[in-house]
N, C-alpha and C positions, 0 to 999 in steps of 0.2 A: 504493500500500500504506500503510494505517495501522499506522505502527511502534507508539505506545503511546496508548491511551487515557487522558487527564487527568481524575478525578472529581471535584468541588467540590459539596458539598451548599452551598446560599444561604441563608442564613435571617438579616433585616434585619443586615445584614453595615454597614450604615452609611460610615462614611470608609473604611473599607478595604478595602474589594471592588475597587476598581479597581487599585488599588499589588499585590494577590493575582492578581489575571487579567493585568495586564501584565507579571508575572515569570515568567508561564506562555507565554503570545502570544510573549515573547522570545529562546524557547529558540535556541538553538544549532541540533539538531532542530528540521527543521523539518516532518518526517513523524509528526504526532503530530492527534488532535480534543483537543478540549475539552468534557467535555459539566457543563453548569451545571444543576442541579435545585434550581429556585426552590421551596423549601419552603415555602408560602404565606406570601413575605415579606410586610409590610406599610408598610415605609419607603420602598420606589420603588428598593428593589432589583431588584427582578422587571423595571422599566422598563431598568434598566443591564445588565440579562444579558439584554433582547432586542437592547438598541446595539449589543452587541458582536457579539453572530451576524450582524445586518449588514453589520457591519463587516469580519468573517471570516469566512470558510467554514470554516476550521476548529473554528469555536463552535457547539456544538448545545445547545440550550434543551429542559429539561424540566419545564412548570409543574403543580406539585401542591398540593394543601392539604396543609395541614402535619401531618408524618405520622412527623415526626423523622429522625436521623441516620444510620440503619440502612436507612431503608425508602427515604432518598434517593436512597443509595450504590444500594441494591437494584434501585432505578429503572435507573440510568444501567446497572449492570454487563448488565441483559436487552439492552441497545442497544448497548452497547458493542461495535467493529470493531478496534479494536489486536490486533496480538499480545501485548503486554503492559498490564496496567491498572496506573496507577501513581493517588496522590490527593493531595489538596491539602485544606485546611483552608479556610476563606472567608477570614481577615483573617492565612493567611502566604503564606510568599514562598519560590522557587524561585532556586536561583543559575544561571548563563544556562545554563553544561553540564550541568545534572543530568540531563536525558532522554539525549541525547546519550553523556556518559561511559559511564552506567550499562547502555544500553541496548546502545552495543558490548561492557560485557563481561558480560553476562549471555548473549548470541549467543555468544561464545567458550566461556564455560564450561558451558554448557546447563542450570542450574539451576533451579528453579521461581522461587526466590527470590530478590531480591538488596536486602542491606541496604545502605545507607548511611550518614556521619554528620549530625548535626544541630545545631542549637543551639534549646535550650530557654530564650527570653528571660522574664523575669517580670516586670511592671510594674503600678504601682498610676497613674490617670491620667495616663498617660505619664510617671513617674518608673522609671527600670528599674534595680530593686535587685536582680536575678540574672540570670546570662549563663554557662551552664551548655554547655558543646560535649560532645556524644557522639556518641565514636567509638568505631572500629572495629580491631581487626589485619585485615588481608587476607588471608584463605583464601579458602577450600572448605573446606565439610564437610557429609556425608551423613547422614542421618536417623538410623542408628546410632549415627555418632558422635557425634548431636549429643544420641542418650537419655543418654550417658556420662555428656555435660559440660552439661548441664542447667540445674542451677545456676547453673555459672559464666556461661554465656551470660545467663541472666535478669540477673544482676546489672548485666550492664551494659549494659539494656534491650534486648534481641534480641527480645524477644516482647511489646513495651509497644504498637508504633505501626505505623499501616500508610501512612504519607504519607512516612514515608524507608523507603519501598522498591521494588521494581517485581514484578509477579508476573506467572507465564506464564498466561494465559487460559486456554489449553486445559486445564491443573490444574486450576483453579478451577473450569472447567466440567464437567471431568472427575469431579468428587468431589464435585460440587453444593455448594460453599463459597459462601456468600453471609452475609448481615450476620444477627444474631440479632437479631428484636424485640424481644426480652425486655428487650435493655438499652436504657436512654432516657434516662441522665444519666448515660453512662461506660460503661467498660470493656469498650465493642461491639471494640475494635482487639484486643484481650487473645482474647476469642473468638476472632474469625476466626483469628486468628494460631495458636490454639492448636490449632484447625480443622485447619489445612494440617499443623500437624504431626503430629495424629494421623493422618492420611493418609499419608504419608508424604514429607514436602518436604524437601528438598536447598536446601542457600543457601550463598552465596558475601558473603561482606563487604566493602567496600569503605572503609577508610579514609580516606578522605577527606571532607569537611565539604561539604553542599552546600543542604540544607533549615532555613530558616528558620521555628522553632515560636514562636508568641506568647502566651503566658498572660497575659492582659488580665485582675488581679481585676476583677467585677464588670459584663464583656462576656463570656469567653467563658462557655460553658459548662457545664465540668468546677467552674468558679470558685464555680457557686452553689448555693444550698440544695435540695434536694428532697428529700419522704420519701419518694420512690421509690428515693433513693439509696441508705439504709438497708436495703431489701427487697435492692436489688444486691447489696452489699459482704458479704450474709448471707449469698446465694442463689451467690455468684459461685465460691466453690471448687470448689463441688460439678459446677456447669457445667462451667468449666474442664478439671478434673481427670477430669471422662467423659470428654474426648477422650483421654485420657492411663493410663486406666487399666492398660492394662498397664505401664505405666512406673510405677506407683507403689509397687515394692517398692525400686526400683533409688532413687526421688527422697525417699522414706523411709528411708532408711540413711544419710544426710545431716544428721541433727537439728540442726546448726547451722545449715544453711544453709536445710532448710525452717522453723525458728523466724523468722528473719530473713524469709520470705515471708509465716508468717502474721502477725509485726507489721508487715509495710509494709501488705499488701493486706487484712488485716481489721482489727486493731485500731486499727494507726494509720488508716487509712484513715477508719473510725466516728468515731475522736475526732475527724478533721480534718473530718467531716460536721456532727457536733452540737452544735461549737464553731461554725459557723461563724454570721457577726453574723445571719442572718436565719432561725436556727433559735429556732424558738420557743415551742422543750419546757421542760418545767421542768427546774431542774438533776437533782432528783428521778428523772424521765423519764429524763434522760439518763442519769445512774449507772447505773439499771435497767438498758439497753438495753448498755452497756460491763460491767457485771459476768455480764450471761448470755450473754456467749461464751464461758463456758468449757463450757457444755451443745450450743453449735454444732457442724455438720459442720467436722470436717478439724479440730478442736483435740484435741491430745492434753498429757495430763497431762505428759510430758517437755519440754513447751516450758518448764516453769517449772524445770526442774532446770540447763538451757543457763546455762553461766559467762558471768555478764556481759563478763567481763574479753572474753572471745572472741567476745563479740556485738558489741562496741564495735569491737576491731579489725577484723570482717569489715566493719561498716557504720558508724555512728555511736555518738556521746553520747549523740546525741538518744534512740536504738530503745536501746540500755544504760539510760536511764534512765525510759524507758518501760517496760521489761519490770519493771524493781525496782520501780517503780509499782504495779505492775499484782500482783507477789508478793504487795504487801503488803496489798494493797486500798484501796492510796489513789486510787479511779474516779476521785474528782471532780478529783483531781489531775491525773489522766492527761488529763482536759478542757482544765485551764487553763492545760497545757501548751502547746497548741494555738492556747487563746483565747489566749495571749502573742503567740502566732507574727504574728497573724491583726491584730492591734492594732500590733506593728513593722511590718509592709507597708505597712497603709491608715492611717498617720498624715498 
């Protein structure tokens, strides 16, 4: 019996593809595949993800032209034999129990879903100037209760990622959940995830630390510039929030806390686009494209009325002093916010 299927899209994964597949190969669990989908690597990655099926029987290779990070996943999930699919990033890492722990208590409590914690490292050429752990309280809680508390789960990433978590297949298959092509530089984990809950997913939390996330500037690729990315972050609410529409009277009575959504995942999200070094619109350009979201879906005129005082304490400084930014229409400002950020990392 295959307990959990392991997904890894490949795409020239370089030094760390191997240190990523040997922390998977190592588990504890040892009733699990691995299935690799060499996304038309072109560094002799594709050569290292056939070594290791070789080497294992538990590695299954899937080679395609490259077709991105959605259509990889995609790949692997029609093939996929687990009772649960769980996934993996190309360049992180798995701690030895994480199939194993997660997989005996998601059997106990029958849930679709089971989250776990993480660490989200960030480093510029191997200097790692953030080491972020998110976690979790240990419940259950049912689809109901989770339209309640909404919010509060978002804040502390329940619906960001789908590589700390495990899900039941037969869900998935059940409701034909699979990856959206639409997105091709982000926020494919945000879908799915949002996916399952419109359907209606049950999850159980798990406190505990177990998945190792990497944000390499300048390797991965959440890290880097596209203008496809802009069409996302515009296009992205509106996706999202179909799966949820019924929910949207109950997460609209909230205006703190959906104000603090639309500056993480639109605004900020833009500025942290068109700031970043390999964007290369005019400042001009850029103002434009940051001052016409307030004619976008999902903004509403009350975001600007939300007390800073109360947006700083739900989240930060940083989105309190982006929002006063943004009242006053200082665009270009709310950029160089950004580009400050962007320039303390990669010194």
């Amino acid at each position: 019996m295959t307990k959990v299927s392991v997904i890894m899209p490949v795409y020239n994964s370089g030094e760390y593809l191997n240190r990523a597949i040997e922390s998977i190969l190592s588990q504890s669990l040892k009733e699990f595949e691995l299935i690799l989908v060499d996304d038309g690597s072109t560094d002799g990655s594709s050569k290292r993800c056939d070594e290791y099926a070789r080497k294992d029987g538990r590695v299954v290779v899937i080679h395609q032209k490259n077709k991105g990070i959605c259509a990889a996943r995609n790949a692997a999930l029609k093939v996929a034999k687990g009772k649960y699919i769980a996934f993996s990033d190309h360049d992180d890492e798995y701690s030895p129990k994480q199939l194993e722990d997660n997989y005996n208590r998601i059997e106990v409590s029958g849930v679709d879903i089971i989250k776990f914690g993480s660490k989200a490292i960030q480093s510029y050429q191997k200097r790692i100037f953030r080491n972020d752990i998110r976690a979790f309280n240990n419940e259950i809680v049912t689809n109901e209760q989770i339209k309640k508390r909404f919010w509060e789960l978002w804040r502390i990433y329940a619906f960001e990622c789908v590589w700390d978590s495990l899900f039941r297949k037969s869900f998935l298959d059940q409701h034909h959940i699979e990856f959206n092509l639409f997105f091709k530089t982000g926020s494919e984990d945000y879908d799915f995830l949002w996916h399952c809950l419109g359907n209606g997913a049950s999850f159980e939390f798990n406190s505990s630390v177990y998945y190792n996330h990497y944000i390499r500037l300048g390797f991965s690729t959440s890290a880097k510039f596209h203008e496809y990315t802009i069409k996302t972050i515009l296009d992205r609410p509106q996706i999202l929030f179909d799966y949820l529409i019924d929910w949207m009277p109950i997460l609209k009575e909230n205006r703190l806390e959906y104000s603090y959504f639309w500056l993480q995942m639109v605004l900020g999200s833009l500025c942290h686009t068109v700031a970043h070094p390999a964007c290369d619109m005019s400042m001009t350009q850029k103002v434009k494209v940051i001052s016409d979201l307030k004619e976008s879906s999902f903004f509403y005129d009350w975001i600007m009325d939300v007390k800073l005082r109360d947006l700083i304490k739900l989240s930060s400084l940083r989105y309190g002093v982006l929002l006063w930014l943004y009242k006053c229409g200082f665009y270009k400002l709310c950029i160089r916010l950004y580009q400050i950020q962007y320039k303390k990392h990669m010194k």
